[in-house]
C-alpha positions in Angstrom: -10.4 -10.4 16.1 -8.1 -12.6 14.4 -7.6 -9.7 11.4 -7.0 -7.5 13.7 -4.4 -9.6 15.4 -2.9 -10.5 11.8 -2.7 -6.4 10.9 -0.6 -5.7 14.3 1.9 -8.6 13.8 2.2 -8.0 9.8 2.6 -4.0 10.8 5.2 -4.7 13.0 7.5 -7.1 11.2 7.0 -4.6 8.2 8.7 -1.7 10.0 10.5 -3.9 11.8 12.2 -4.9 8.4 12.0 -1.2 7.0 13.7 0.4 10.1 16.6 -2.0 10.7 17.2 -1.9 6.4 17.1 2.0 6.9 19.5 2.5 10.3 21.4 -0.7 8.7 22.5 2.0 5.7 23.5 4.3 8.3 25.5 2.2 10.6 27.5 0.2 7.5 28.7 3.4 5.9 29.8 4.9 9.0 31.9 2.0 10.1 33.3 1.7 6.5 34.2 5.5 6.8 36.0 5.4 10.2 33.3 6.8 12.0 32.6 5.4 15.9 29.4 3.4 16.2 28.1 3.5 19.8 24.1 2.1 19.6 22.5 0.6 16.9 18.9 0.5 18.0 15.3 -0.9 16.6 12.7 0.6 18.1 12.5 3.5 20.7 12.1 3.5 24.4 13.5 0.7 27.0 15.7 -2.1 25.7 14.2 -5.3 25.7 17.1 -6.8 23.9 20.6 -6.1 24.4 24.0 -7.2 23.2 27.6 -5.5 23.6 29.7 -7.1 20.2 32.7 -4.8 20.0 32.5 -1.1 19.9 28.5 -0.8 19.7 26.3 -2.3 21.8 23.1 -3.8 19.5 19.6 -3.0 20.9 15.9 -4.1 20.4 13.7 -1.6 22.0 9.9 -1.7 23.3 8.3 0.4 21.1 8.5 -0.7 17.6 8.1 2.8 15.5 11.4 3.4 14.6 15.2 3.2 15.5 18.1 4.9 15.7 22.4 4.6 15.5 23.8 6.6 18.0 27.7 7.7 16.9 30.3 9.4 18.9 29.7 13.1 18.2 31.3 15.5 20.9 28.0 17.7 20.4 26.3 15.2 22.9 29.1 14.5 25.2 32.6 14.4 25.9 35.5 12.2 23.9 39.1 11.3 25.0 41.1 12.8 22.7 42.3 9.8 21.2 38.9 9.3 19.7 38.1 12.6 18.4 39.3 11.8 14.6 36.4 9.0 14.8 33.6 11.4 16.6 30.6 12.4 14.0 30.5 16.3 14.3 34.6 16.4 13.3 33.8 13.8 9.9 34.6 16.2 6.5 31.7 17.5 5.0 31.3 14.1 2.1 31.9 11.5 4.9 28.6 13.5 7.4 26.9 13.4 3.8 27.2 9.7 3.1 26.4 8.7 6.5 22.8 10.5 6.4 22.2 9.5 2.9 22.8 5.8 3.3 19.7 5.0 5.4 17.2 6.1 2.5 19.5 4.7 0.4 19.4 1.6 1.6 15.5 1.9 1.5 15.6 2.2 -2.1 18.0 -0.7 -2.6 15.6 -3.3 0.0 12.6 -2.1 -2.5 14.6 -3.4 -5.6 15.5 -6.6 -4.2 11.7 -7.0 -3.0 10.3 -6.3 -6.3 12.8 -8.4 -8.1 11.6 -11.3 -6.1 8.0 -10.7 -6.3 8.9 -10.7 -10.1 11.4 -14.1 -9.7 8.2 -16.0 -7.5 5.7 -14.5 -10.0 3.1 -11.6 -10.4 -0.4 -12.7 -11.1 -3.4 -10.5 -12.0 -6.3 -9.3 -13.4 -6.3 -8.3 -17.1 -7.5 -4.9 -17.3 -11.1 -6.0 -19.0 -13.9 -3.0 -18.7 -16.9 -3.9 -17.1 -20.5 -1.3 -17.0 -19.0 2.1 -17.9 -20.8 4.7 -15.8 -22.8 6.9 -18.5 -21.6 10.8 -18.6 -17.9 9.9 -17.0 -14.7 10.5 -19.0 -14.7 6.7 -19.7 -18.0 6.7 -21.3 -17.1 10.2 -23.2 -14.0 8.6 -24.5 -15.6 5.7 -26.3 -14.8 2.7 -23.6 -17.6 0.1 -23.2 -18.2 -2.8 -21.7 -15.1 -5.8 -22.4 -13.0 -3.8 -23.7 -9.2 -4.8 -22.7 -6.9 -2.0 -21.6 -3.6 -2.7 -23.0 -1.9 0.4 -22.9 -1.9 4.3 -21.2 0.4 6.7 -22.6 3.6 4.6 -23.1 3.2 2.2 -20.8 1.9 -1.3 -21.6 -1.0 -2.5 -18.9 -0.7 -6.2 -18.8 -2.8 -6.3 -15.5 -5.4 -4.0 -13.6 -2.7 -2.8 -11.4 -0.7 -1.4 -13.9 -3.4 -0.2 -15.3 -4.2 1.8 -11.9 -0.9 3.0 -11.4 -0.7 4.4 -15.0 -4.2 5.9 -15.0 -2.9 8.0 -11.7 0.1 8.7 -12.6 -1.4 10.4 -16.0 -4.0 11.9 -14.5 -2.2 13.9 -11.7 -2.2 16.8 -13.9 -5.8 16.6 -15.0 -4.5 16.2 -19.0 -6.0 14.0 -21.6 -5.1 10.2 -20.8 -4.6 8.2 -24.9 -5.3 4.7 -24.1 -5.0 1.6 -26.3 -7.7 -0.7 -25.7 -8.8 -4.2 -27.6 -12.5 -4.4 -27.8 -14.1 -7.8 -27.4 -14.1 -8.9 -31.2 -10.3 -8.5 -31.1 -10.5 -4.7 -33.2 -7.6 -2.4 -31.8 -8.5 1.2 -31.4 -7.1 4.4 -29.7 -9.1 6.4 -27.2 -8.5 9.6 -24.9 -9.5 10.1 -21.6 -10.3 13.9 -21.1 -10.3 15.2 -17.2 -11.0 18.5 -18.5 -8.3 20.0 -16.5 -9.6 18.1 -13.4 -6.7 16.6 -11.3 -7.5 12.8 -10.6 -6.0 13.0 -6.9 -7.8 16.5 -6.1 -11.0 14.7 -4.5 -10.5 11.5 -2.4 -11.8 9.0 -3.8 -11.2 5.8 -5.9 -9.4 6.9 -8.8 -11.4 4.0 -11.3 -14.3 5.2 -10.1 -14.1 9.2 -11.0 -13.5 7.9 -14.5 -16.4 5.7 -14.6 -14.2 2.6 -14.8 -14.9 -0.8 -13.2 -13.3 -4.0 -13.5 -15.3 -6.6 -15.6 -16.7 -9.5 -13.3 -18.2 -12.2 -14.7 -22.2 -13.1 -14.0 -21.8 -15.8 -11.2 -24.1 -17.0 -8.6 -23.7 -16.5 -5.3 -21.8 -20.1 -3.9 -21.7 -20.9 -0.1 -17.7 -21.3 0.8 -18.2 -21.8 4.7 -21.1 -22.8 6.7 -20.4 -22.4 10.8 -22.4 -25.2 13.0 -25.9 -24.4 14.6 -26.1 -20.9 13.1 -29.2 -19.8 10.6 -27.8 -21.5 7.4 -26.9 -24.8 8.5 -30.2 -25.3 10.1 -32.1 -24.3 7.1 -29.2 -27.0 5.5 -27.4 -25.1 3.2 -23.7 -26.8 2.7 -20.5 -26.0 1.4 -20.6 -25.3 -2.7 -23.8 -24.8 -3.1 -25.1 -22.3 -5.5 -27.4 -20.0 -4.9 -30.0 -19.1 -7.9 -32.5 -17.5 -6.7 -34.2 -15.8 -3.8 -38.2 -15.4 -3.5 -37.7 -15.8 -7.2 -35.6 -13.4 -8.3 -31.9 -13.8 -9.8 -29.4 -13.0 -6.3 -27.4 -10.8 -8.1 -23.4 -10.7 -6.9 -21.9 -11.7 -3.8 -22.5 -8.4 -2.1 -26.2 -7.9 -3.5 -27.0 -11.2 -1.7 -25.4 -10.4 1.3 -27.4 -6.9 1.2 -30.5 -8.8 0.9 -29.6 -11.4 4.0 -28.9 -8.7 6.4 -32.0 -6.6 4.7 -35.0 -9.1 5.8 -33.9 -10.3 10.1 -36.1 -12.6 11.6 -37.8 -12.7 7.8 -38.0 -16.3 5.5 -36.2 -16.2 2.4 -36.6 -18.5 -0.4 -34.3 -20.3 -2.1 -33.7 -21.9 -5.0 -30.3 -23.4 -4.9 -27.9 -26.0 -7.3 -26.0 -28.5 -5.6 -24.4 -31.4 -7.3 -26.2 -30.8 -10.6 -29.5 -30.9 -8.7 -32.2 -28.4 -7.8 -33.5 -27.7 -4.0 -35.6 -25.4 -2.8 -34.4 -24.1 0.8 -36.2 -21.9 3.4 -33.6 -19.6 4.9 -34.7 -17.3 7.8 -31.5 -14.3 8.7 -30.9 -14.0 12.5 -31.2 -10.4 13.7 -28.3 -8.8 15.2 -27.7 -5.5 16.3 -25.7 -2.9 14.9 -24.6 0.8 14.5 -26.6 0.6 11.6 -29.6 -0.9 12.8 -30.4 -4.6 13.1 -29.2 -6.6 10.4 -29.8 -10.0 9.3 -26.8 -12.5 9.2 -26.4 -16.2 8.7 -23.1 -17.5 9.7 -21.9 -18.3 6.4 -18.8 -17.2 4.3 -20.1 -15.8 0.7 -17.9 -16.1 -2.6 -17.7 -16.9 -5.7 -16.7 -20.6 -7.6 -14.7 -18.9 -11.1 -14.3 -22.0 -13.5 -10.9 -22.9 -14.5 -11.0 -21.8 -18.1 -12.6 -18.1 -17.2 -9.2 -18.4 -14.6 -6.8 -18.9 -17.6 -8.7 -16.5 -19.8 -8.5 -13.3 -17.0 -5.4 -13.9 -15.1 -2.0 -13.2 -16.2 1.0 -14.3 -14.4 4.5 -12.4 -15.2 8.1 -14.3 -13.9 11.1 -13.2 -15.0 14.4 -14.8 -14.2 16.9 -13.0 -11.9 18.7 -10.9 -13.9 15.7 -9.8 -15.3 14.0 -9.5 -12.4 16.7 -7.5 -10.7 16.1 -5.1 -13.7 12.2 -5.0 -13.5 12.8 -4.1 -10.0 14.4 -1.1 -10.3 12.4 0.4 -12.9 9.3 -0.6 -10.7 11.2 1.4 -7.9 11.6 4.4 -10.2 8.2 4.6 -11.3 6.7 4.1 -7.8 9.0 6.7 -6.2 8.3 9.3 -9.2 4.8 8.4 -8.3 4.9 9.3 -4.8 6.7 12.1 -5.9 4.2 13.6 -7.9 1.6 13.2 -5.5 3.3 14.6 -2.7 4.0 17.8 -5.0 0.4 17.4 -5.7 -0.3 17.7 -2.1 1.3 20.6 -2.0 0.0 22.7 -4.8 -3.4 21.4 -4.6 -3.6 19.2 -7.4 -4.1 15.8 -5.0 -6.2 15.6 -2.1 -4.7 15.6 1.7 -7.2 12.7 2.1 -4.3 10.7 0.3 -1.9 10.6 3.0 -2.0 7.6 5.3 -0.7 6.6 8.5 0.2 4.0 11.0 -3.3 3.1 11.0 -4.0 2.5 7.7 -0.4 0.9 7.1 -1.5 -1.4 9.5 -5.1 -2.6 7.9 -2.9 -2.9 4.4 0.1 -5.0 6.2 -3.1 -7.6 7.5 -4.5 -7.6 4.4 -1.5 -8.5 2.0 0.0 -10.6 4.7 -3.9 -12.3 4.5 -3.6 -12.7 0.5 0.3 -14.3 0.4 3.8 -13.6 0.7 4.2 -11.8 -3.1 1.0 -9.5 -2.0 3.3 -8.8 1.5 6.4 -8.2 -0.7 5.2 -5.8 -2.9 3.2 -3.9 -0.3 7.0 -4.1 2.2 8.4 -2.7 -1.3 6.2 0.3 -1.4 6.4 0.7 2.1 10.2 1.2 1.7 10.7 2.9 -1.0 7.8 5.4 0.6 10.3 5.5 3.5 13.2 6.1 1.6 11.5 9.7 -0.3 9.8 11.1 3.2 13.4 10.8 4.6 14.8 12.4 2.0 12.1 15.5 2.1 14.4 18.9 3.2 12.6 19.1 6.7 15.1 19.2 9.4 14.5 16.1 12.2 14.7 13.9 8.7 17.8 13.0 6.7 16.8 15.4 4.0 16.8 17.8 6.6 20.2 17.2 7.6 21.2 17.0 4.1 19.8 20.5 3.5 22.1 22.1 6.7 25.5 20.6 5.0 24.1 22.0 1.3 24.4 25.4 3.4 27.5 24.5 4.7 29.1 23.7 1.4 27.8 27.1 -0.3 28.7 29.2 3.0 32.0 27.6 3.7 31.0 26.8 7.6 28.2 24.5 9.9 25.4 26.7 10.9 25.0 27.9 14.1 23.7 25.9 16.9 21.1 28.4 17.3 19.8 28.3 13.6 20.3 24.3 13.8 18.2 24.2 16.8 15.3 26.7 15.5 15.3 24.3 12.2 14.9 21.3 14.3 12.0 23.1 16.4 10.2 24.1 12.8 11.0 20.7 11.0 9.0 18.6 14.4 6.3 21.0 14.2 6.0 20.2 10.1 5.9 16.5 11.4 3.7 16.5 13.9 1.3 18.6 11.8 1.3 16.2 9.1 1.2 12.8 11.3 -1.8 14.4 12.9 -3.4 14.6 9.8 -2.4 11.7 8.7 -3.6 9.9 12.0 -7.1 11.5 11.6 -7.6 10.5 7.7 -6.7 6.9 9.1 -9.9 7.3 11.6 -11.9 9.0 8.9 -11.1 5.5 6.5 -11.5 2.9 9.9 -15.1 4.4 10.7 -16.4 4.8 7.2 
C-alpha cells in the first residue's frame, strides 16, 4: 500500500514539474513577444488554486494531467480594439511559431539541466560484466562468455550496464550486426559482433538483454535475512537480522529469488536450515505459512530477502561518474541528444514495424517507474524526470494537430500557401489529430494493464 502511495505522489510531482516547465516555455515567450497572457494553468478541470498578479490570473487545477496558457486570441472571443495588436490569432507568422515551439523547448532545456545534475551529484552503476550466456543466442554465437566486461558498442564507450542497454538498443533497432569491445576476465582485449540476422531488437516485446542471451553477472551469495517482522513464521522459528542462509533440507539455496521460490513452494511444510550467523553454524526449523493467492496458496514468512555484497566486490563492480558543472552541463546535452534520437528511432520503428507497439507506455506504467526511482533516490528520480521530459518534449513536437507539432505543421502550410487555413480544414485536422490520440493512449493504457497483471 505504501508503494502504491509513493507511485501516485512521485507521478504527480513528476508531471507536475514537466507540465508547468512545458506551459512555462509557452507563457515566457509570449509575454517577451508582446502577446496578452490571460490563464496560466497546471492541471485541468476546477481551480483549486487561484491568484490574479497583473494581466494573468495563475491557476492550480484538480486534475493533475496537464495544463494549459490561455492568450487573448479573438478566435475565442471578443477584444477591445485597443488590445487587438496583443491578441494571439493577429501575431506574424515567426511570433505564433515561437510561442508553440517554446513549450517542448523548454522540455528539452529542463532535461539538460536534470542530467547535468545527476552528472554534478554523481552516476553510480553496474559495470557491464557478462554473467551465464544463454547457448544458441546472438551472444553465445558471437563469442561472449561468462565475465566478460563490455566496454564498448559501436562507438560508444559502456562504462556501466545502462549504457550498455541503451547502446545495445539503439544498435539493434535495425536488426544489423552490433561490433562490441569486450575485456575478458584475464584482462585480454578482443572484438566481437553481435549478428540479429536482420531481426529488429524492439520488434517483439520483450527484455532487450534477454533476446540476446545476455545477463548481468551476479556474484554467488547466500541468501541473508535483511528484515524479520514480529510473531510471523521466521521469527518464531528465530531467524534474525544478517543471518545467512546456507542451505535448505541440504541443498545449496541458490539466489534470492530461488529461495523465495522454494519458501512459498512448501506452505504449512518444515524446511531445514542450515544458517551462518556471527561466524557460527545453527541449524533452524522453518515452517512457510500458507496464504492464498491468484496463483494458488503460497508459502510466506514475513521476512525481507537480499543479499550482504562485501565491500571490496562493491569497489570492484560499481563505477561512479561526477563531473563538474561545466562539464556536466555538456554531458547533459549530449545525454539529451542521444535519448531523444533514441525515442526517435523507436517511434519510427513503431511505425514501420521494426519495434513492437508493446513499447509504448502510459500513465500507468509512468506511474510504477516514478515510485520506483523515487524509492531508489533522488539521482534515480532525476534521470527518470529527465527522460520523462525530454519524452514530452518529442510527442509534442509529432505533426498531429491538438499537439504543438500539429500547430507547427498548419503555419508550415501557411508560410508555403501565403494564408492561415480555413477554419473548416483547421477544425477537421483537430477532429483527425484527437482521434490519432485517443487511439494511441488507448493502446497505451491497455499495454499498461497488460505489464500491471503480468
Amino acid at each position: 500500500m505504501a508503494e502504491f502511495f509513493l507511485s501516485i505522489a512521485a507521478f504527480v510531482v513528476a508531471i507536475g514539474v514537466l507540465v508547468a516547465v512545458h506551459e512555462y516555455g509557452h507563457f515566457w515567450v509570449a509575454r517577451r513577444l508582446g502577446v496578452k497572457v490571460l490563464r496560466y494553468s497546471i492541471g485541468f478541470g476546477r481551480p483549486l488554486l487561484r491568484r490574479q498578479r497583473g494581466e494573468t490570473e495563475y491557476v492550480i487545477a484538480a486534475i493533475p494531467l496537464g495544463g494549459y496558457v490561455r492568450m487573448l486570441d479573438e478566435r475565442e472571443g471578443p477584444v477591445p480594439a485597443d488590445q487587438a495588436h496583443r491578441a494571439f490569432n493577429n501575431q506574424p507568422l515567426g511570433v505564433r511559431a515561437a510561442v508553440v515551439l517554446a513549450g517542448p523547448v523548454a522540455n528539452f532545456l529542463l532535461a539538460i539541466l536534470l542530467y547535468a545534475l545527476v552528472f554534478m551529484i554523481g552516476v553510480t552503476g553496474t559495470r557491464p560484466v557478462v554473467g551465464e550466456v544463454e547457448p544458441g543466442t546472438p551472444a553465445a554465437v558471437a563469442g561472449l562468455a561468462e565475465g566478460d566486461e563490455i566496454t564498448r558498442v559501436g562507438g560508444r564507450e559502456t562504462p556501466t550496464w545502462q549504457a550498455a542497454r541503451v547502446a545495445l538498443v539503439d544498435a539493434g533497432l535495425d536488426g544489423g550486426r552490433i561490433p562490441l569491445a569486450v575485456v575478458g576476465e584475464g584482462g585480454g582485449q578482443r572484438r566481437l559482433v553481435l549478428d540479429l540476422g536482420g531481426e529488429p531488437l524492439l520488434r517483439e516485446n520483450g527484455d532487450a538483454l534477454e533476446k540476446l542471451g545476455l545477463q548481468p553477472w551476479r556474484p554467488d551469495l547466500p541468501p541473508t535475512i535483511m528484515q524479520v517482522e514480529s510473531g510471523r513464521p521466521a521469527a518464531r522459528a528465530g531467524l534474525r537480522e544478517g543471518d545467512r542462509i546456507l542451505s535448505v533440507d541440504g541443498r545449496p539455496p541458490g539466489d534470492v529469488q530461488t529461495f523465495i521460490d522454494t519458501v512459498q513452494a512448501h506452505p504449512g511444510e518444515v524446511l531445514s536450515l542450515r544458517v551462518e550467523r556471527d561466524g557460527k553454524l545453527l541449524g533452524i526449523e522453518l515452517t512457510p505459512a500458507p496464504r492464498d493467492t491468484e496463483a494458488g496458496t503460497r508459502g510466506h514468512i514475513g521476512a525481507a530477502i537480499g543479499v550482504e555484497i562485501p565491500e571490496s566486490l562493491r569497489e570492484r563492480m560499481l563505477v561512479t561518474e561526477r563531473k563538474g558543472p561545466l562539464a556536466a552541463l555538456a554531458t547533459g546535452a549530449g545525454k539529451t541528444r542521444e535519448m531523444s534520437w533514441l525515442t526517435l528511432r523507436v517511434l519510427g520503428g513503431m511505425v514501420t514495424g521494426k519495434a513492437s507497439l508493446e513499447n509504448l507506455s502510459g500513465p500507468v506504467t509512468i506511474a510504477t517507474f516514478a515510485g520506483k526511482t523515487a524509492a531508489t533516490g533522488l539521482v534515480s528520480f532525476l534521470g527518470f524526470l529527465a527522460v520523462i521530459s525530454l519524452s514530452l518534449g518529442i510527442v509534442n513536437l509529432l505533426p498531429v494537430p491538438v499537439l504543438d507539432g500539429g500547430h507547427l505543421l498548419y503555419y508550415l502550410i501557411e508560410a508555403v500557401k501565403g494564408s492561415p487555413l480555413s477554419a473548416e480544414a483547421e477544425m477537421l485536422g483537430q477532429r483527425i489529430g484527437l482521434a490519432i490520440i485517443v487511439t494511441l493512449m488507448t493502446l497505451a493504457l491497455y499495454n499498461d494493464f497488460i505489464r500491471l497483471f503480468n
